[in-house]
N, C-alpha and C positions, 0 to 999 in steps of 0.2 A: 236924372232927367228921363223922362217918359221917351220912348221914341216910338211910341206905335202910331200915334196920329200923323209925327212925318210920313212914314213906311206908306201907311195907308194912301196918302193923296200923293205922296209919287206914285206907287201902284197902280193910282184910278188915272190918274194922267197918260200914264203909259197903256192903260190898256183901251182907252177911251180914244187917245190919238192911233189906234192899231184899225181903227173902225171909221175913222171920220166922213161923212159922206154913205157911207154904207146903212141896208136896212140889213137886221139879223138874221134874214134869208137868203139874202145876196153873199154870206159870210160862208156857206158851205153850202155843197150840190147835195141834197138826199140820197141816201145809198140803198137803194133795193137790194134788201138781206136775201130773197129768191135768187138774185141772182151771182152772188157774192159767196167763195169757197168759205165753208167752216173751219177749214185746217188752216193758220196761222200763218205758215210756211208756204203753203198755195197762194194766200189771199197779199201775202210779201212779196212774192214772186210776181203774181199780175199785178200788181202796183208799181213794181222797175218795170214791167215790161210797156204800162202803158206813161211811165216816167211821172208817175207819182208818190215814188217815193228811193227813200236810198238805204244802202246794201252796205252796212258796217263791216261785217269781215265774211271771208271765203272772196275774193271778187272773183268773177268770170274772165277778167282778161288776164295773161299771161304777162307777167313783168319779168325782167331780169333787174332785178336792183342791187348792189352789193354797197353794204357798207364799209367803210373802209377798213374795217378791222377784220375784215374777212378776206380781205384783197391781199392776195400775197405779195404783187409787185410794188404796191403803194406802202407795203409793211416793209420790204427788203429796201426801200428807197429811204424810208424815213430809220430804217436801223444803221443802214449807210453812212449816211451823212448823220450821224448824230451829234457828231461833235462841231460842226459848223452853225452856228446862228442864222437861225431861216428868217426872211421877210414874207415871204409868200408861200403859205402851205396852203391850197386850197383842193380837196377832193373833187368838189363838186365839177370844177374849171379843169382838173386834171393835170394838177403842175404845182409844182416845187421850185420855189428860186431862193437860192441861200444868199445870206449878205458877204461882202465881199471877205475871203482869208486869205492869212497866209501862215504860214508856220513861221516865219522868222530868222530864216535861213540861208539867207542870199545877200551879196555887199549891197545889192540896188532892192529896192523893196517891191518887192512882185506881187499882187495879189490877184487870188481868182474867185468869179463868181459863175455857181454851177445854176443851170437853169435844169430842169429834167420836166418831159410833159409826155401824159398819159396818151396814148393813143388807141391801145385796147385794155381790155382786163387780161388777158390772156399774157402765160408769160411765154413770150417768146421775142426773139430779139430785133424785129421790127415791131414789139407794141410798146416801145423806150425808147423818144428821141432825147438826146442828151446835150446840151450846149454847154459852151465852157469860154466865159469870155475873162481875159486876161489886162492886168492891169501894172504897167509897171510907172513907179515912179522914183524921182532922181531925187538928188538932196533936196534943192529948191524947191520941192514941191511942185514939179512939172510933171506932170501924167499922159503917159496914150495908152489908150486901152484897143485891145483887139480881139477878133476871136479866133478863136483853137480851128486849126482843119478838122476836117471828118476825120482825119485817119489819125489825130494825136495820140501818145500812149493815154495820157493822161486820162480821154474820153473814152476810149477803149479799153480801158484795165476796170472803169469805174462803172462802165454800162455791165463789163463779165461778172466782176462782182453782186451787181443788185439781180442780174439774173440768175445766177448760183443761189444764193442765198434765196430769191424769191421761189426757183423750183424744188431748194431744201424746205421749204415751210411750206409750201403746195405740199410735199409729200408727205411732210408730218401733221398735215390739216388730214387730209386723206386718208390716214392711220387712224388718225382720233378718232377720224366718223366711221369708220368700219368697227373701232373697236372701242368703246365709249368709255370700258371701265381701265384699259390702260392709262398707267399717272405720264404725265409729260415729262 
């Protein structure tokens, strides 16, 4: 089957509805080449300036963006908890909520769900709030769930950990990049 006659008359439709109403000079402003830089790089540059055109890479603004694989607290958080089943991993939103565990270790059946949310990149130990809501239930399947005080060991043994671990993998990020041909 031929397809070049289709191609062609979508082609003309689309470039024909791009124009409709327009005459061919109303379609672009003539460019006075006197007054227009010859260097490529100038003539790009006064084009963003008067926002006529855009700036694929280098930009001029200053971003801090970290992906999450470079975040050491968002690394030491998800090496943490690895063995609990996550519902909610989300970088972007800044928070981790695991589904509800428990080890299996108790006559009444306890389980806990960690909630952790990012509040800076930075590791230090107000940029990790940690929650920990707790769930116990009886034979009958009767449940009251609560949450943990600030000062539980539980929440506190589990926030020293991700920061230990997150300032050990800052340090050895910070080894690597100073010294690039050392192996891990």
């Amino acid at each position: 089957m031929n397809f070049k006659p289709l191609i062609t008359i979508f082609l003309s439709f689309f470039l024909v509805s791009c124009g409709v109403g327009k005459k061919l000079g109303d379609l672009r402003e003539p460019v006075d080449l006197r007054n227009s830089p010859l260097d490529p790089d100038e003539r790009a540059q006064k084009n963003i300036k008067e926002g006529r055109g855009i700036r694929l890479g280098g930009s001029s603004k200053k971003t801090t963006y970290e992906f999450s694989t470079s975040n050491p607290m968002w690394r030491a958080s998800l090496e943490t908890l690895d063995f609990i089943p996550m519902t909610t991993v989300d970088y972007s939103g800044g928070m981790i909520i695991t589904d509800w565990y428990s080890d299996g270790t108790g006559s009444n059946q306890e389980f806990l769900k960690i909630t952790i949310r990012f509040l800076s990149n930075e590791v230090r130990s107000d940029s990790l709030k940690v929650i920990i809501h707790k769930k116990n239930c009886k034979a009958n399947n009767q449940c009251s769930v609560s949450l943990l005080s600030e000062n539980s060991e539980i929440k506190s043994e589990l926030q020293t950990v991700i920061l230990r671990k997150a300032a050990s993998l800052e340090q050895t990020d910070k080894e690597n990049k100073d010294n690039p041909k050392k192996k891990k």
